[in-house]
N, C-alpha and C positions, 0 to 999 in steps of 0.2 A: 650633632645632637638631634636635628630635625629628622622624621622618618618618614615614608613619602604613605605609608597607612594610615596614618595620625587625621584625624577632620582637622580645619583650619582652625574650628576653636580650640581646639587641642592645641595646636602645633602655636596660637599666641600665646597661651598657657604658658607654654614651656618655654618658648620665645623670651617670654619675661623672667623665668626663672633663669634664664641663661643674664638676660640683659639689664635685672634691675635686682642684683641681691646686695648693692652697695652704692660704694661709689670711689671713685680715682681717678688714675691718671694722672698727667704732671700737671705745676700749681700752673694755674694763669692770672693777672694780675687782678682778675676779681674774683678769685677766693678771700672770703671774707677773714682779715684777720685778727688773731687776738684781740681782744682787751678788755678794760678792766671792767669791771660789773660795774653798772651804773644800776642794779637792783638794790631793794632793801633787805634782800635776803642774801647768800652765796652757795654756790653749789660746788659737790666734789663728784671726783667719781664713783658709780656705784660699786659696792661693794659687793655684788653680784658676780660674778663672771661674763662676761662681754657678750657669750652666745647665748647663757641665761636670758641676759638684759637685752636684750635682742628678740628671743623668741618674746619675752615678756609684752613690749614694744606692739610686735606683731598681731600678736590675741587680743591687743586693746582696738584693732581695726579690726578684728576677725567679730569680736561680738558690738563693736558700736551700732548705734540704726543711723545713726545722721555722721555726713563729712560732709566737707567742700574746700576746695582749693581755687590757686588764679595757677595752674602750673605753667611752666613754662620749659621746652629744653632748649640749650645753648652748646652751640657747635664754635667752638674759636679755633680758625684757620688761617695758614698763611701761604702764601704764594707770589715767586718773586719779589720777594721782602713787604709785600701788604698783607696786613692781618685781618681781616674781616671775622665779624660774628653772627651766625646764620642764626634764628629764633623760628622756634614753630609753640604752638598753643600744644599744651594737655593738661587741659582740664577735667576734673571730675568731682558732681556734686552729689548726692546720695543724701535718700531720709526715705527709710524702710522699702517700700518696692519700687519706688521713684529711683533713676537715675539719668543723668544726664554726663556724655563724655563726648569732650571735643580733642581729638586727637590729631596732632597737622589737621587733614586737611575734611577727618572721617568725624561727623558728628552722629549720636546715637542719644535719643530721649525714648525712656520707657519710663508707663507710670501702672496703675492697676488697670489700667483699661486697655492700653493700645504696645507697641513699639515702632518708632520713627526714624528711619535714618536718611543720609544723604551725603554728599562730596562736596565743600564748600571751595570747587578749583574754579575758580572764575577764566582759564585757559583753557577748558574743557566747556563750559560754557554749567557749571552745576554739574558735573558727568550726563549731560544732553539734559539737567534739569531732574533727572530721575531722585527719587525717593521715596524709600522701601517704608511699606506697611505691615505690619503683622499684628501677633497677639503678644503682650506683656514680658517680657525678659522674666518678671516675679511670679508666674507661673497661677495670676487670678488674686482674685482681693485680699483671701486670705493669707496667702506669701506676705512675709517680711519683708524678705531681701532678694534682691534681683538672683539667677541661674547665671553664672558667667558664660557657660555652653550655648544655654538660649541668646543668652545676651548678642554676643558674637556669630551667631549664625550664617550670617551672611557674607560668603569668603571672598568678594569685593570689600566691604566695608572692613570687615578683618585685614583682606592683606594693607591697605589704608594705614593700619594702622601699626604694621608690625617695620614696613619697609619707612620708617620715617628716618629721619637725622639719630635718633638714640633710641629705635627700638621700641615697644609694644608700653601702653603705660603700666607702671608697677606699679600705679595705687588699685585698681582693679583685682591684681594678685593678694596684693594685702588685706582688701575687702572681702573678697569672696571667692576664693582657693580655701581648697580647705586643708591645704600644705603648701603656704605660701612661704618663699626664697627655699623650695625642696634642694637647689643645689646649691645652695649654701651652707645648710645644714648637713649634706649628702643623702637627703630622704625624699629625692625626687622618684614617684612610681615609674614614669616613663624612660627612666637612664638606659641606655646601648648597654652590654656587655663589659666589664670595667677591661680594660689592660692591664698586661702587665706591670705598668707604671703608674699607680696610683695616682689620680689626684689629688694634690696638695691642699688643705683647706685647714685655716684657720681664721677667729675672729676674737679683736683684740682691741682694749681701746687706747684711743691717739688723743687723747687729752680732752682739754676746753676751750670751746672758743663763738663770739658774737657772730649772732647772723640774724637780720631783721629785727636788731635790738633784744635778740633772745640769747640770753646764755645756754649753748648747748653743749650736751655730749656726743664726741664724735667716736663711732665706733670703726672701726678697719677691717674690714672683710677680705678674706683672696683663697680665690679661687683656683688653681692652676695658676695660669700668669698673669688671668685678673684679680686687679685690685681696684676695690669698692671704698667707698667711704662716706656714710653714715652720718649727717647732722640730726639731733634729736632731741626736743626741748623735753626734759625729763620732766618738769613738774607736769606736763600733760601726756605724755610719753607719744607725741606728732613727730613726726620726720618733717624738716624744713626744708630738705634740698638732701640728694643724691649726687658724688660726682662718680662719673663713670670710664669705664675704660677707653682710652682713645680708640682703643681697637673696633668699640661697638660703631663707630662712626659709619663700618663699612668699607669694602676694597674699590670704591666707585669714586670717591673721593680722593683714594691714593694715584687713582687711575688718570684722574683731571689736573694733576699734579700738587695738589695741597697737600700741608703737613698740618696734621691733627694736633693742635697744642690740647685741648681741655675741652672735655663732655662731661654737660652736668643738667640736671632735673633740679629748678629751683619751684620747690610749691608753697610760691606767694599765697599767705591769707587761709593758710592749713588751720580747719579747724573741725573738731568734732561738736561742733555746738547746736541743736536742732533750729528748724528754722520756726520766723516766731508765725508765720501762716504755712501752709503747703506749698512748693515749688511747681510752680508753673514753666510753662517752655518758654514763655515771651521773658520770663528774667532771665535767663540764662545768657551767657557772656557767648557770644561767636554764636548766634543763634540764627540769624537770616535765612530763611528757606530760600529756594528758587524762586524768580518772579513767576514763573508760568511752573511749577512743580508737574509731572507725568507721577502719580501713585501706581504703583508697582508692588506686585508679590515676592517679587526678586530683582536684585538687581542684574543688569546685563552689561557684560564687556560691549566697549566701546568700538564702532569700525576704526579699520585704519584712518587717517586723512586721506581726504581727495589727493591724487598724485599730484606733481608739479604741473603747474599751467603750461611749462614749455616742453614737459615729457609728450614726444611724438611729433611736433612741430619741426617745420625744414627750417634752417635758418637763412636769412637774406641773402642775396650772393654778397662775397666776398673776393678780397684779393690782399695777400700781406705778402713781403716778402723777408725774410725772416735778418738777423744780423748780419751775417754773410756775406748779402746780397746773392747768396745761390741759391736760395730755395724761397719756392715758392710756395704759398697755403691757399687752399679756397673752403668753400663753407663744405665742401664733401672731402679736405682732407691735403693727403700728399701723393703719399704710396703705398698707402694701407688702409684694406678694408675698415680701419675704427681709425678715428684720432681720438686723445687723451689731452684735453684741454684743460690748462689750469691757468688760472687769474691770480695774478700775483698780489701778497697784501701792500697797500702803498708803503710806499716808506719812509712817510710821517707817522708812521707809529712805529712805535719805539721797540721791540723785536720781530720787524717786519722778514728780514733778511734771514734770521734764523729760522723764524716761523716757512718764510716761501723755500729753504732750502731743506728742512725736514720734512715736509710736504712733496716732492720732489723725490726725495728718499725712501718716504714712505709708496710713493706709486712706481716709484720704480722698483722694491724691491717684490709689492707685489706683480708686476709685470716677469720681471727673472723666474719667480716661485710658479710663473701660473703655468700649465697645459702645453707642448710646445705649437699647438693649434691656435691660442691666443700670445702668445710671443711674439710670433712672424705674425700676428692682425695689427697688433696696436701701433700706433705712432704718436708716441707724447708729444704736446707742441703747450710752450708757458709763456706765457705776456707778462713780463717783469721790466723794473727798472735795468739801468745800466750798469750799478753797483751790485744786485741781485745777478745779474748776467755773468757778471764774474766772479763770483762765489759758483757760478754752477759749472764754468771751466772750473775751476780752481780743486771740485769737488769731482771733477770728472765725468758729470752730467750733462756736458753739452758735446760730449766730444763721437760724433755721430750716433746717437743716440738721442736727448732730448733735442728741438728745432726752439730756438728762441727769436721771440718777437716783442719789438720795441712797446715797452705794456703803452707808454702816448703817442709814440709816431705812427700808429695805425689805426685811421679811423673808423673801417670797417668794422675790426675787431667790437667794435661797441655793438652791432648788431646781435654779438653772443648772448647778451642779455644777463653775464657768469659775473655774480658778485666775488668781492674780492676775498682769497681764499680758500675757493669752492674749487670744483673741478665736474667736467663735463666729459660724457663717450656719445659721440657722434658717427655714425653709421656712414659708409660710402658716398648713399643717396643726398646725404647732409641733413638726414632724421636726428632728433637729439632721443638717446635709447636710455640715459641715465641720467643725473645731477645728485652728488654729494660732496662731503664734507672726509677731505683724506686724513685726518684725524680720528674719525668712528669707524671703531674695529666692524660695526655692523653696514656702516655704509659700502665698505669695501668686501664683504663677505656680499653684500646684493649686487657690486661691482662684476666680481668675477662671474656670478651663476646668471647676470645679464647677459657680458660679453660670449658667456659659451652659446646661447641659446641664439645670441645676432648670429655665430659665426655660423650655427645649424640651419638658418634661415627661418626660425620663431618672429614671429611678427611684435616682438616684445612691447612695446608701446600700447597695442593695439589688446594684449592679453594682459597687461596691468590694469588698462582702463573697465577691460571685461570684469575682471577679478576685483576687481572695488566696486562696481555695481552690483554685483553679487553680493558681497557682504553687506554693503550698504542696504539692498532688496532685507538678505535676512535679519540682521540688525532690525529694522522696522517690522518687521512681523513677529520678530520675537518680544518686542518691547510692547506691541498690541496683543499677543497672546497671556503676557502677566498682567495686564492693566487691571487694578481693582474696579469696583462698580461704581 
């Protein structure tokens, strides 16, 4: 759907149009269910048509001045039989050119006078503290309602909020699109080309049922192969909750091996009721600025990290001699220009053996795949138990090919510094040239394009550490060149 000419405000637009025209997915055990009304009234369904009732729904956020919610979304995952549920904030409060949206981690306050944003990632330290200044999202006093375009200007704080656990917020769309859930309805302006294969779309309602003591109607959306699903308190016509397709979760998540049970936007506390003073930014929920805030015209991508402390570093001498008792290891190796060091996971944890034997797989297949220049360089050598040791006969890995060494009978080995899990390429001289993780497809893509460059005689070590000060250099100068007054 995304098209790479589109501005980022655009491309959240449509982002949401893709990722909040309902809600679905399979049930999880807090999906709210039936029961009986405990109101003094009852409600049925409307006798509208469900897209009717829907668009209807929508134009009551399209012309409101005031909203506010407590949103939240909710990611419930499992992996190796534990189910965890990941929560991030989106919130969004609104009263005519005022708004305030806390999205994961991307917060965004305009009012008639100013707009404020910033990165509430406290592992990034506030994205270096930084937060953006400009002029008003509502386009000056007389504006109503915030510009969604203006709103979103900023394609750091936009992508914030687009790449989160469930996608771009949809009350935003709802509010100030002036064709919000266009692909729901199939009246999206920015659609590709249709195929030959239509998509599918209908919208239908799936009954009645309590949520946050509300009796609502829930309406059913589906898109192609998503399916949306709609809670919505009719007598105010507010959406209480969104559930969403597993699929919006993202392929990042199928990647780290979790199964998506249930994606859903629950917005605690939905209400279009105006507030009884003006909103200010110090009430707002998730509002903390940075301690030491840098004001900025724009925001700037962040440098990489400083490399590893031990990238470039010789290591201690050594001496191990490996299961065998034939071979011998020292801190520059065996009989190849690189060794390929890996630290086995202990094995008090409870898929350690598997874990060190796919690890093992994974570097050795990319060894077979690489260059036949780096084939004849490398020489694997892994510190494992004695149970893992035979898993790696067993699997054909040690059968001259990996060198194994007793991960406690060798005390030297401690001077690698290689936590357990990790793996390390260490040059002839016994320079450490790399340190990753053989599980990140990216770790190992910086694997291969190091080793070629050792083998060329590139001073690698010595041009990473150039190339972060570098960026580090422009990073700082670009962050003094946007600074406001």
């Amino acid at each position: 759907m995304n098209h790479p000419e589109r501005s980022l405000p655009r491309l959240l637009a449509i982002a949401a149009l893709i990722a909040f025209p309902g809600c679905g997915g399979t049930d999880s055990a807090d999906r709210p269910a039936a029961a009986s009304s405990q109101d003094t009234y009852t409600i049925s369904l409307p006798e509208t048509p469900a897209a009717e009732y829907l668009r209807q729904v929508l134009t009551r956020y399209q012309n409101t001045r005031a909203y506010r919610d407590r949103g939240q979304v909710r990611l419930d995952i499992e992996k190796n039989g534990k189910r965890v549920r990941r929560t991030a904030p989106m919130h969004v409060v609104m009263d005519g050119p005022t708004i305030w949206i806390a999205a994961y981690d991307a917060r965004i306050w305009s009012d008639s006078d100013r707009m404020i944003g910033w990165i509430a990632d406290p592992q990034t330290d506030f994205h270096d503290s930084q937060v953006v200044l400009g002029p008003p999202a509502a386009g000056g006093r007389s504006a109503s309602r915030p510009g969604l375009e203006t709103l979103l200007r900023d394609p750091i704080l936009t992508s914030r909020m687009v790449s989160g656990l469930g996608g771009p917020p949809p009350q935003l769309e709802w509010l100030l699109d002036p064709n919000p859930m266009g692909k729901l309805f199939g009246t999206e302006s920015d659609a590709p080309p249709s195929s030959d294969t239509p998509e599918e779309r209908s919208i239908r309602y799936d009954g009645l049922a309590r949520r946050e003591n509300v009796q609502c109607v829930i309406v059913q959306a589906t898109a192609g192969e998503d399916v949306y699903r709609f809670w919505i308190d009719p007598t105010r016509s507010l959406i209480h909750g969104v559930e969403l397709p597993v699929s919006m979760a993202g392929k990042q998540i199928e990647l780290e091996g979790w199964k998506v049970h249930a994606l859903e936007l629950v917005l605690a506390d939905a209400t279009f009721q105006s507030p009884a003073s003006p909103y200010q930014i110090t009430d707002m929920p998730d509002a903390e600025l940075p301690p030491q805030p840098k004001y900025l015209r724009a925001m700037v991508p962040l440098p990489p990290p400083p490399p590893d402390r031990r990238l470039g570093r010789t290591l201690p001498t050594l001496q191990a001699t490996d299961r065998t008792g034939r071979i011998t290891v020292n801190q520059r190796g065996i009989d190849r220009p690189l060794t390929l060091w890996y630290a086995g996971v202990d094995p008090s944890v409870g898929d350690a053996q598997v874990r060190n034997v796919h690890a093992a797989e994974i570097l050795s297949a990319w060894i077979r795949q690489s260059p036949e220049s780096i084939r004849e360089s490398v020489r694997p050598v892994a510190l494992v138990d004695d149970s893992t040791a035979r898993l790696f006969t067993d699997a054909g890995l040690a059968n001259g090919f990996w060198v194994l060494l007793d991960q406690r009978g060798n005390r030297d080995t401690r001077g690698l510094e290689l936590e357990a899990g990790r793996a390390m390429l260490v040059d002839s001289s016994g320079k450490v040239v790399w340190i990753g993780d053989p599980f990140s497809a990216a770790d190992i893509i910086s694997l291969a394009a190091i080793a070629g460059d050792v083998i060329a005689g590139v001073d690698v070590s010595d041009q990473i550490h150039r190339q972060w000060k570098a960026d580090h250099d422009a990073y700082r100068q670009r962050v003094a060149e946007l600074q406001t007054p």
